[in-house]
N, C-alpha and C positions, 0 to 999 in steps of 0.2 A: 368418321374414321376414329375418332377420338384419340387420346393422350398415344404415344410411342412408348413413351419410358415412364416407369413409375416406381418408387421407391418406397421402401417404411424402414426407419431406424428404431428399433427400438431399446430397449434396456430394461434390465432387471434387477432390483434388488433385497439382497436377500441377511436377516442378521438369523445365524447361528450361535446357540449356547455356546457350544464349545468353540468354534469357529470364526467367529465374532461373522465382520459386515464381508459381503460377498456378492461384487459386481460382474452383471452379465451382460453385455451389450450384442447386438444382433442387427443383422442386414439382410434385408429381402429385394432384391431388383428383378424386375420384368421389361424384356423391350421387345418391342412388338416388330417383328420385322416385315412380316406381310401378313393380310387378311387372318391367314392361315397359319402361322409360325410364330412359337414364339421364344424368345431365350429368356431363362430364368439363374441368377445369380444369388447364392445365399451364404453369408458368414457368419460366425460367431464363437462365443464361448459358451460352456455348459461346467455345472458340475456339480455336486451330490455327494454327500458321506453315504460310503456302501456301507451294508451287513453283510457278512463273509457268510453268517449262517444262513440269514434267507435268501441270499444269492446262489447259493449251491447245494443246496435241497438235495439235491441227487448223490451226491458227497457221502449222503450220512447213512445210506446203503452199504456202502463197507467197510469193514471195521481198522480200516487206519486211523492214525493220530491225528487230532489236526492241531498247529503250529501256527499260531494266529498274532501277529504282530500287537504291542499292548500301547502302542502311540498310534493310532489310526489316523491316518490323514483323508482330507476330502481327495475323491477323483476330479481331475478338473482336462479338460480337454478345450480344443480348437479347433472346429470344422469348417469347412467352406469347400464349395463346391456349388456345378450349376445343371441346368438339364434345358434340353431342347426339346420342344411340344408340336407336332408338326399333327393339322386335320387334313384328313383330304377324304374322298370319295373311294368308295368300294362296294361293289356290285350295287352301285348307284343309291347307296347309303353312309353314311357317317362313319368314320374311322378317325382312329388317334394312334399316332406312334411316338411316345412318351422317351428318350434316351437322356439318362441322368449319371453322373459321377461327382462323389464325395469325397473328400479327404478327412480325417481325423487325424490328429496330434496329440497325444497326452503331454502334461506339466507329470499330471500325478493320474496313477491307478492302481489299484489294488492286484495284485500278479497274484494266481492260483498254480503254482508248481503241484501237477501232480506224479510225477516222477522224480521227486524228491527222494522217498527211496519207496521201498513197496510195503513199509508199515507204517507210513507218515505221508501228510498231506503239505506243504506251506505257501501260508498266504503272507505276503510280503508287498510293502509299498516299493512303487517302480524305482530302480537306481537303474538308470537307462535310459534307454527309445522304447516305444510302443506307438502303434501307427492301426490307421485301418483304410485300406482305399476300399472304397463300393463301386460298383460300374452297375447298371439295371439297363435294363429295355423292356417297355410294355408295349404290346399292340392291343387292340384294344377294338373290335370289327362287329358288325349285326348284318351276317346274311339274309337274314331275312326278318319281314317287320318289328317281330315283338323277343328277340331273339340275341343276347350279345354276348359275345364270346371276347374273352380278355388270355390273352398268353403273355405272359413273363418271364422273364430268365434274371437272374441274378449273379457275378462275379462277387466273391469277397476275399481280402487280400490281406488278415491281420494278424500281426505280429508285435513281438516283444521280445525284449532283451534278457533272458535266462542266463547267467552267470559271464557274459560276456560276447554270447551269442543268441544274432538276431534267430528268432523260431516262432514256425506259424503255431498261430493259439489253438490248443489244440479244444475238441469240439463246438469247433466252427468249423462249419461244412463251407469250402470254397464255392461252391457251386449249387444254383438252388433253379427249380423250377414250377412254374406255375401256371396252373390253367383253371380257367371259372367259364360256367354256363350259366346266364341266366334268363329266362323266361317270365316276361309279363305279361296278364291277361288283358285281354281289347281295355276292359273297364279300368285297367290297372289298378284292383286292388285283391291281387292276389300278383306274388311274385315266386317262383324257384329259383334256387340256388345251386 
C-alpha cells in the first residue's frame, strides 16, 4: 500500500546584484486517498526581475511611447493551490481525470497599461491588487491500444488594480481549450502527435 501522505519542503535561495538575498520557500503535499485518487497540495513563493522589453515583444509593432518606470522593482508573488488526480477504467483501459485550482497573489508586478492613451504605452510597478485564480480539468482516455487522447479545458481569472479599479488583464484569454492525439507504434519507437 505504501506511505498515504508525503511531503517535500523545500527552499531557495537566491543573491541578486541589484536586489540583494532573495528567499523562496515551497511546499509540495500528496495524500493518497484510495488506490486510485489522489489529493495534491502546493505552496509557495516566486519571483524574478522582468524585462518590460522582452516581455512584450509584440508591443513594439506599433508605434506608441513606451513609459517605463526607471526604479524597477523585482515581481514577487504567492501561490498555492491544489488538484485532484483520480484513475479509473474506460472502455477497459486506463484513464486519468486530472481537476486542479491555483491561486496567485502579487507583493509586486510589473503592470503593462495599454490604454494609457493611444500614443503611449505604461509600464508601472503594482500600487495595488493583482491576483490570478486558474481552475484546469484534464481527462486524459486510450480507446484503443496504442492510441491516447488528452482533452483539457482551462478557466483563468486575472486581474489588476489600474488606477483604482479592479480590471481583467487584458490579453489573457479567460478561456483555453485543448485537445492532443497520440499514436504509438507496437514497437514503440515511433510516436505521433
Amino acid at each position: 500500500t505504501g506511505m498515504r501522505l508525503s511531503a517535500v519542503l523545500g527552499a531557495r535561495g537566491d543573491y541578486h546584484n541589484l536586489f540583494g538575498f532573495q528567499f523562496s520557500p515551497r511546499l509540495h503535499t500528496k495524500y493518497t486517498l484510495t488506490e486510485k485518487l489522489d489529493v495534491r497540495f502546493t505552496a509557495g513563493k516566486g519571483w524574478r526581475v522582468p524585462n518590460y522589453m522582452i516581455d512584450n515583444l509584440s508591443l513594439l509593432a506599433s508605434s506608441r511611447t513606451w513609459i517605463a518606470p526607471t526604479d524597477l522593482l523585482p515581481e514577487v508573488s504567492w501561490n498555492f493551490g491544489g488538484s485532484l488526480v483520480q484513475e479509473f477504467k474506460l472502455f477497459k483501459r486506463k484513464a486519468n481525470l486530472t481537476i486542479d485550482f491555483y491561486h496567485t497573489f502579487f507583493e509586486n508586478q510589473l503592470v503593462v497599461d495599454r490604454d494609457f492613451s493611444i500614443t503611449q504605452i505604461r509600464f508601472f510597478n503594482l500600487n495595488g491588487v493583482s491576483y490570478s485564480n486558474s481552475f484546469q480539468s484534464e481527462l486524459t482516455i486510450a480507446p484503443l491500444k496504442n492510441l491516447e487522447l488528452r482533452f483539457a479545458y482551462k478557466f483563468l481569472d486575472v486581474k489588476s488594480e489600474f488606477g483604482g479599479i479592479m480590471q481583467q488583464q487584458v490579453m489573457v484569454p479567460r478561456h483555453r481549450g485543448f485537445f492532443n492525439a497520440a499514436y504509438f507504434t507496437r514497437n514503440k519507437r515511433w510516436e505521433f502527435d
